[in-house]
C-alpha positions as CSV (number, residue, x, y, z in Angstrom):
1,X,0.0,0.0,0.0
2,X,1.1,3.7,-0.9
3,X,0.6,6.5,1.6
4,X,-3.6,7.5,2.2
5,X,-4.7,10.0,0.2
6,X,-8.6,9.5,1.6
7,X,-9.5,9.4,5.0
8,X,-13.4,8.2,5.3
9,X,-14.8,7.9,9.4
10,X,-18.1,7.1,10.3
11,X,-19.7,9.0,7.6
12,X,-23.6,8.5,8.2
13,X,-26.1,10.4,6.3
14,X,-29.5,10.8,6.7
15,X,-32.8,12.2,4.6
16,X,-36.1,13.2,6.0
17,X,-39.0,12.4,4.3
18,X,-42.7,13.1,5.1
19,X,-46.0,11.2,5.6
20,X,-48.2,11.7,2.4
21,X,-51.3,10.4,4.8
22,X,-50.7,12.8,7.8
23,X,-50.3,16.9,6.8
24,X,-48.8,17.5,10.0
25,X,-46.8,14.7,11.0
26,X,-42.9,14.5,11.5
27,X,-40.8,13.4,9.3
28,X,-39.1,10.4,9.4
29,X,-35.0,10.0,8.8
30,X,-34.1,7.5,6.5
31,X,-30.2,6.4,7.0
32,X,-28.7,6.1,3.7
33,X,-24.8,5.8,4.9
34,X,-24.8,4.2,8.0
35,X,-21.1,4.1,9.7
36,X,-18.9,4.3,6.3
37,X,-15.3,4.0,7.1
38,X,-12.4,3.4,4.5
39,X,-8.6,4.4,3.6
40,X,-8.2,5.2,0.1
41,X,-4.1,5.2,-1.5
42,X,-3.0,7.1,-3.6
43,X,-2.6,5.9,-7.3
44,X,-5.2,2.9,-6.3
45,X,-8.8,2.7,-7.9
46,X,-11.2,1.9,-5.3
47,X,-14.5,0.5,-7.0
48,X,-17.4,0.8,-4.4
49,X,-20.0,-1.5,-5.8
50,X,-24.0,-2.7,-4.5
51,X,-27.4,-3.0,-6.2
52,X,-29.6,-0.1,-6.9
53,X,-30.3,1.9,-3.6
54,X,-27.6,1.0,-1.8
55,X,-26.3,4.2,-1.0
56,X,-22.9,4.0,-3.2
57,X,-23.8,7.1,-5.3
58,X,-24.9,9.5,-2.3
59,X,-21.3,8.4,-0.8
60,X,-19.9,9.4,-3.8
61,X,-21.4,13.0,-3.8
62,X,-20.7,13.3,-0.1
63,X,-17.3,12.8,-0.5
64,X,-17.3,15.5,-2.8
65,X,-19.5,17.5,-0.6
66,X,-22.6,17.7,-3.2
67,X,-24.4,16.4,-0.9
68,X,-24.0,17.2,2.9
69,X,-23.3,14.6,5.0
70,X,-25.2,14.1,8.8
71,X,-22.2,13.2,10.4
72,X,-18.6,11.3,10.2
73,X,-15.0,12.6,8.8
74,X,-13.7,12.7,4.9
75,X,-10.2,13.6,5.6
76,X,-8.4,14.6,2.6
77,X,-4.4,14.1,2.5
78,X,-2.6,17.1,0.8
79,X,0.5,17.5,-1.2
80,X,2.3,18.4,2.1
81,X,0.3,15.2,4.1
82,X,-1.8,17.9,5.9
83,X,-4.7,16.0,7.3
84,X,-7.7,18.0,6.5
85,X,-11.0,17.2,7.4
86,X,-12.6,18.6,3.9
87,X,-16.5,18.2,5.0
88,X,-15.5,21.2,7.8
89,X,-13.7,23.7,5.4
90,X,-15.4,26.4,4.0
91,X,-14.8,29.5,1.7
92,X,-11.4,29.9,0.3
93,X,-10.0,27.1,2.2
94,X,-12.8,24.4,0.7
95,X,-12.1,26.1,-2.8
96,X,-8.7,25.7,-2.5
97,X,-8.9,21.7,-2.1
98,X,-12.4,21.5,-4.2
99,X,-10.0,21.8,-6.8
100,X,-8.2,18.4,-5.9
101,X,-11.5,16.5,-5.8
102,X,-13.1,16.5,-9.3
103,X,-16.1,13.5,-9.9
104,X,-17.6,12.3,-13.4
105,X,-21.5,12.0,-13.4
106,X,-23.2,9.4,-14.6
107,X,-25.3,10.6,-17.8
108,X,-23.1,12.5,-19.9
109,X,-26.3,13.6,-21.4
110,X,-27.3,15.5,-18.8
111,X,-24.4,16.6,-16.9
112,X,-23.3,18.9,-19.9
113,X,-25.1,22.4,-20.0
114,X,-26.4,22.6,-23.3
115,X,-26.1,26.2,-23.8
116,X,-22.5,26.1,-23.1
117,X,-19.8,25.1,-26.2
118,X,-17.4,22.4,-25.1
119,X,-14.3,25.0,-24.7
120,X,-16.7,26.4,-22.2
121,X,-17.6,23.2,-20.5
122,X,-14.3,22.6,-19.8
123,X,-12.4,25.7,-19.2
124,X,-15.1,26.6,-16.5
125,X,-13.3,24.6,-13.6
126,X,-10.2,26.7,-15.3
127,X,-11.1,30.0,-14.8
128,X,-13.1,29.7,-11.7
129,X,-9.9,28.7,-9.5
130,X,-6.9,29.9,-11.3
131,X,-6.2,33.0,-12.6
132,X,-5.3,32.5,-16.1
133,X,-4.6,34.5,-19.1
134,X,-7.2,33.8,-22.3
135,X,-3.9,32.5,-24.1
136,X,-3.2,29.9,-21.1
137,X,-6.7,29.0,-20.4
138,X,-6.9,28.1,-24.3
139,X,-3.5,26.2,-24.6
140,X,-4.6,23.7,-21.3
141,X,-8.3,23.5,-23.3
142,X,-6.6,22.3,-26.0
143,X,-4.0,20.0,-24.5
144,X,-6.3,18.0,-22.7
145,X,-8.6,17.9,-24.7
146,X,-6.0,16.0,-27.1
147,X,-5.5,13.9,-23.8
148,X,-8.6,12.6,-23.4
149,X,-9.1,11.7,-27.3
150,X,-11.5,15.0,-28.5
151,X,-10.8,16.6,-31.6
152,X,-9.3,20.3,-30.6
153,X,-11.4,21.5,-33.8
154,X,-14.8,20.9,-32.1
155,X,-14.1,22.8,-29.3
156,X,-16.3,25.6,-30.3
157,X,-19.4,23.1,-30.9
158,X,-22.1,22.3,-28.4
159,X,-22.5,18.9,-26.6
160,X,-25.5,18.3,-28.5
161,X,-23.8,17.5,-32.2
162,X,-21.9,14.7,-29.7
163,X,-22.5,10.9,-29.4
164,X,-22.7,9.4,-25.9
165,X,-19.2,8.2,-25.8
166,X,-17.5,11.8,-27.0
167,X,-19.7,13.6,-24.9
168,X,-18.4,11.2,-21.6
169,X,-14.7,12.5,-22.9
170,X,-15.6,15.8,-22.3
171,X,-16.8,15.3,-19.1
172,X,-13.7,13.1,-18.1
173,X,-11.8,16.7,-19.4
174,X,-13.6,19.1,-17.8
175,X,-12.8,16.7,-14.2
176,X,-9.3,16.2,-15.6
177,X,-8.8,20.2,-16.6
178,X,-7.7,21.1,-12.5
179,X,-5.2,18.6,-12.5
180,X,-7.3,17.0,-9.6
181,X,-5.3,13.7,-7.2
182,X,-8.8,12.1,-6.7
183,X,-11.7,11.9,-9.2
184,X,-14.9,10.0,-8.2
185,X,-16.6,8.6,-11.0
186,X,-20.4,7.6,-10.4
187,X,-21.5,5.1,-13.0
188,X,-19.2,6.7,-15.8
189,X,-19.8,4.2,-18.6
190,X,-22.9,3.0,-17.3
191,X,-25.0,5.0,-20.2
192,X,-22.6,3.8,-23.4
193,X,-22.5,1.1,-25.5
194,X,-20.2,-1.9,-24.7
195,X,-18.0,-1.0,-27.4
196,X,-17.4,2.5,-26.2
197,X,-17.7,1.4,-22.1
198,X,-14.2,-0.5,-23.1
199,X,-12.5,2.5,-24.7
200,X,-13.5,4.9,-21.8
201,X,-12.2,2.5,-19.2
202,X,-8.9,2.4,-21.2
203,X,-8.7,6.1,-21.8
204,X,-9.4,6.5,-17.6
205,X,-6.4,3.9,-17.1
206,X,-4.2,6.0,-19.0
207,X,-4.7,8.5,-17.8
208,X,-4.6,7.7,-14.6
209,X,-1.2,5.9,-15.1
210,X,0.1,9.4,-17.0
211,X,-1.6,11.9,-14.3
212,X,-0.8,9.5,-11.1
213,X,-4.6,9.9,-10.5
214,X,-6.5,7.8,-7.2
215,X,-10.3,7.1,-8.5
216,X,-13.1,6.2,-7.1
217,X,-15.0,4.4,-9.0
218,X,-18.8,3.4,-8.5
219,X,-20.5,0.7,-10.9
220,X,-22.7,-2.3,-10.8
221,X,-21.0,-3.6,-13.6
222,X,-19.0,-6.4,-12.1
223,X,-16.9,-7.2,-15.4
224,X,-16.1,-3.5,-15.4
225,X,-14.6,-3.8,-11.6
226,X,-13.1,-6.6,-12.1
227,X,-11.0,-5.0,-15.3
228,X,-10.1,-1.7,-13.5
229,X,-9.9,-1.9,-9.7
230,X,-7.4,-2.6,-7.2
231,X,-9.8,-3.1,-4.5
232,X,-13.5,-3.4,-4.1
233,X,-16.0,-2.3,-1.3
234,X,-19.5,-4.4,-1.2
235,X,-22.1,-1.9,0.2
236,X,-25.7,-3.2,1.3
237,X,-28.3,-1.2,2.7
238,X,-25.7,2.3,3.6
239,X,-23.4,-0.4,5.2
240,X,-20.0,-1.9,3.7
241,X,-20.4,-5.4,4.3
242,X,-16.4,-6.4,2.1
243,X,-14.1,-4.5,1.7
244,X,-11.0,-6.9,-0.1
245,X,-8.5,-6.6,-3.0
246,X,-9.9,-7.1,-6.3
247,X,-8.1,-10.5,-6.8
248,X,-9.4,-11.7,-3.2
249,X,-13.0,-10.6,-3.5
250,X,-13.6,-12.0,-6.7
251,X,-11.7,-15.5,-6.0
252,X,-12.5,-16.0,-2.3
253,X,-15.6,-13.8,-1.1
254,X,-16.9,-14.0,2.6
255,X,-19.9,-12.6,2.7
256,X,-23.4,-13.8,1.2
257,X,-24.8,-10.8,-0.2
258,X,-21.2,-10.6,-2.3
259,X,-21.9,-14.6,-3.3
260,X,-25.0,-13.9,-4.3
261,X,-23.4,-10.7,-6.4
262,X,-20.8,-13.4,-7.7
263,X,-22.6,-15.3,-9.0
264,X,-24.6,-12.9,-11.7
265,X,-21.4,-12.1,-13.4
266,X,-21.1,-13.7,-16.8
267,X,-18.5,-16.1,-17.8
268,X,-16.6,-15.9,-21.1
269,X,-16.8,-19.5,-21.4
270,X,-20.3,-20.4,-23.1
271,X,-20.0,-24.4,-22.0
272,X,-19.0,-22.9,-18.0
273,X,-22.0,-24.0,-16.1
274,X,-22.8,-21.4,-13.4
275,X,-25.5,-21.4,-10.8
276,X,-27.1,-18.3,-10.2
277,X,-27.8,-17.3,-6.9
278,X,-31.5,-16.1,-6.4
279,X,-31.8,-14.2,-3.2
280,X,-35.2,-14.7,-1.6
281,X,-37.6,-12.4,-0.1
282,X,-37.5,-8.7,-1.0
283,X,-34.9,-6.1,-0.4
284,X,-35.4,-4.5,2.9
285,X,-37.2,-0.8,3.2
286,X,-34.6,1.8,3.9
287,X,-37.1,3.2,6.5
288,X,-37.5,0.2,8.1
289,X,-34.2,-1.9,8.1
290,X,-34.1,-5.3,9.5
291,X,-32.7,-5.6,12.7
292,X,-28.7,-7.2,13.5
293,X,-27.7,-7.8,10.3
294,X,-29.4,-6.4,7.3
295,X,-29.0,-8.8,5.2
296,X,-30.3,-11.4,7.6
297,X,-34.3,-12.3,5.8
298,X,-32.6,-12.7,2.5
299,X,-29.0,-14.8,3.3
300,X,-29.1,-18.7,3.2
301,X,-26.6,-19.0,5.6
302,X,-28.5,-16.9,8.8
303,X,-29.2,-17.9,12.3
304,X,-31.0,-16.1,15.2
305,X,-27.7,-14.3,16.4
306,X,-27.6,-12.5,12.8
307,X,-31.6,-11.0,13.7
308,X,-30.4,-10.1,16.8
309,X,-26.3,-8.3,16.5
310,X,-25.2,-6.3,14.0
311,X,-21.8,-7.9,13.1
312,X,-18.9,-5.4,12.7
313,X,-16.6,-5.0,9.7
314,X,-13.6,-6.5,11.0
315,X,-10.5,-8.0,9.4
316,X,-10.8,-12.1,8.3
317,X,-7.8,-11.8,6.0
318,X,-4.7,-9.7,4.9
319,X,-6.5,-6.5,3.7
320,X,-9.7,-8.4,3.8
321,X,-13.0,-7.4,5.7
322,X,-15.8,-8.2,6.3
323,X,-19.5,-7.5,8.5
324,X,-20.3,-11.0,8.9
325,X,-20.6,-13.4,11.8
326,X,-19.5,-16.5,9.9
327,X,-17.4,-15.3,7.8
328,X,-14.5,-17.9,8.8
329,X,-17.0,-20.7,8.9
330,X,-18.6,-20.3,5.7
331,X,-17.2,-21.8,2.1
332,X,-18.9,-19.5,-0.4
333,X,-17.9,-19.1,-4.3
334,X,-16.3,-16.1,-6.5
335,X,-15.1,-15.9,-9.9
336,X,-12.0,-16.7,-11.7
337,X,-9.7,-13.6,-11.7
338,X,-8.1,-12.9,-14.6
């Protein structure tokens, strides 16, 4: 492991949301983080993965501070290993490190302003936190724009005359334009075709291995994590229930929900004969989690202790965790790394 770039402790975040049957009743908190805690290191890709709902994107955008969080620590490592906590800093001081922490939305369709030309799109981080002459500001357009594969001659067009994939590019620019350390990406190739998904994951290696970039990457795509990360976090319900290398979680998983997760990736091989794990029941209500263990009504493998206690995430392996009670007990399946 490198030195930490990315401090994350006890992050917990928490919306309200009101009765539609009572006018004047209180509304109720529903805990969509719940205890988050992580090291990210620099140069690493950290792929935070979980099925819809799970909380992974509104970590994401907390981490970024686009969405407040309720509680808990993202300390941010700088340049000179100051130890900042960056969900406290505000004004000039939060702009100043803002500038470090860059994320890529997931529907490049949306996340470009269509009234804005792409030089504009991606000069605005530019000129918002440096002070730049018009003769700079163009030259660093231009260059990475080049970079990130987008013709320097369509600069003046508008994200509209764009196909999904070129339009992602200049998303992955305008994030890229700050010289940011860490770039969250939320779903970043979820939108594109196949085809295209593969060149954008090879364009973000590169660049990452060119710009010594840390990423944080979010998908449910588990071929995709597989391909890029160097570790993977499991998140069920606002809790990480595995946090492992890539190579470990994929070969040797210990916890259900991640089996279960395992088990829907395809295989290359069409004569591989796979079993698909179906998880009964239905997924729990965020407003009304089960009690202990959250995955408890839906894993094969519970007892009464898992209704009743809430198992910790705590280490089973080298650089391996889990929140499971049987985690040493249990022989569960992964995939073949390749």
């Amino acid at each position: 492991m490198t030195k930490p770039i990315l401090d994350v402790v006890s992050l917990n975040k928490d919306f309200q949301v009101k009765s539609k049957k009572a006018l004047f009743a209180k509304p109720n908190h529903v805990r969509v983080l719940d205890d988050i805690s992580f090291e990210l290191y620099e140069g690493e890709t950290l792929s935070i993965v979980g099925e819809s709902g799970c909380g992974k994107t509104t970590l994401g955008r907390c981490i970024v501070k686009g969405v407040s969080a309720s509680s808990g620590e993202v300390n941010y490592y700088t340049d000179q290993d100051e130890r900042v906590n960056f969900l406290k800093l505000k004004g000039k001081e939060a702009k100043r490190l803002r500038r470090d922490i860059q994320m890529i939305f997931q529907d490049p369709y949306s996340s470009l302003s269509p009234r804005m030309s792409v030089f504009d799109i991606i000069s605005e981080p530019l000129v918002a936190n440096f002070k730049l002459k018009r003769s700079e500001v163009e030259a660093k357009v231009t260059e990475i724009a080049e970079k990130t594969g987008l013709n320097a001659s369509y600069l003046m067009r508008y994200p509209h005359a764009f196909s999904g994939g070129q339009r992602q590019r200049i998303a992955i620019a305008r994030a890229l334009i700050t010289q940011p350390r860490l770039i969250v990406c939320d779903e970043a190739v979820s939108a594109l075709d196949v085809s295209i998904q593969a060149q954008i994951i090879n364009l973000l290696k590169d660049l990452q291995e060119q710009f010594k970039i840390t990423y944080i990457f979010i998908s449910h795509d588990l071929s995709i994590v597989q391909n890029i990360s160097d570790r993977v976090a499991v998140m069920h319900l606002g809790r990480i229930v595995e946090l492992a290398t890539t190579e470990s979680l994929f070969g040797d998983p210990k916890h259900p929900y991640t089996e279960a997760l395992m088990s829907a990736v395809p295989q290359p091989d069409p004569e591989a004969q796979k079993s698909r794990i179906i998880l009964e029941g239905e997924v729990p209500n965020p407003a009304n989690p089960p009690s202990g263990c959250h995955f408890h009504p839906r894993c094969a493998y519970r007892t009464e202790k898992c209704s009743q206690q809430a198992p910790e995430l705590r280490e089973v392996g080298e650089n391996h965790f889990v929140a499971c009670h049987y985690a040493e007990q249990l022989n569960l399946r992964g995939v073949q790394h390749d």
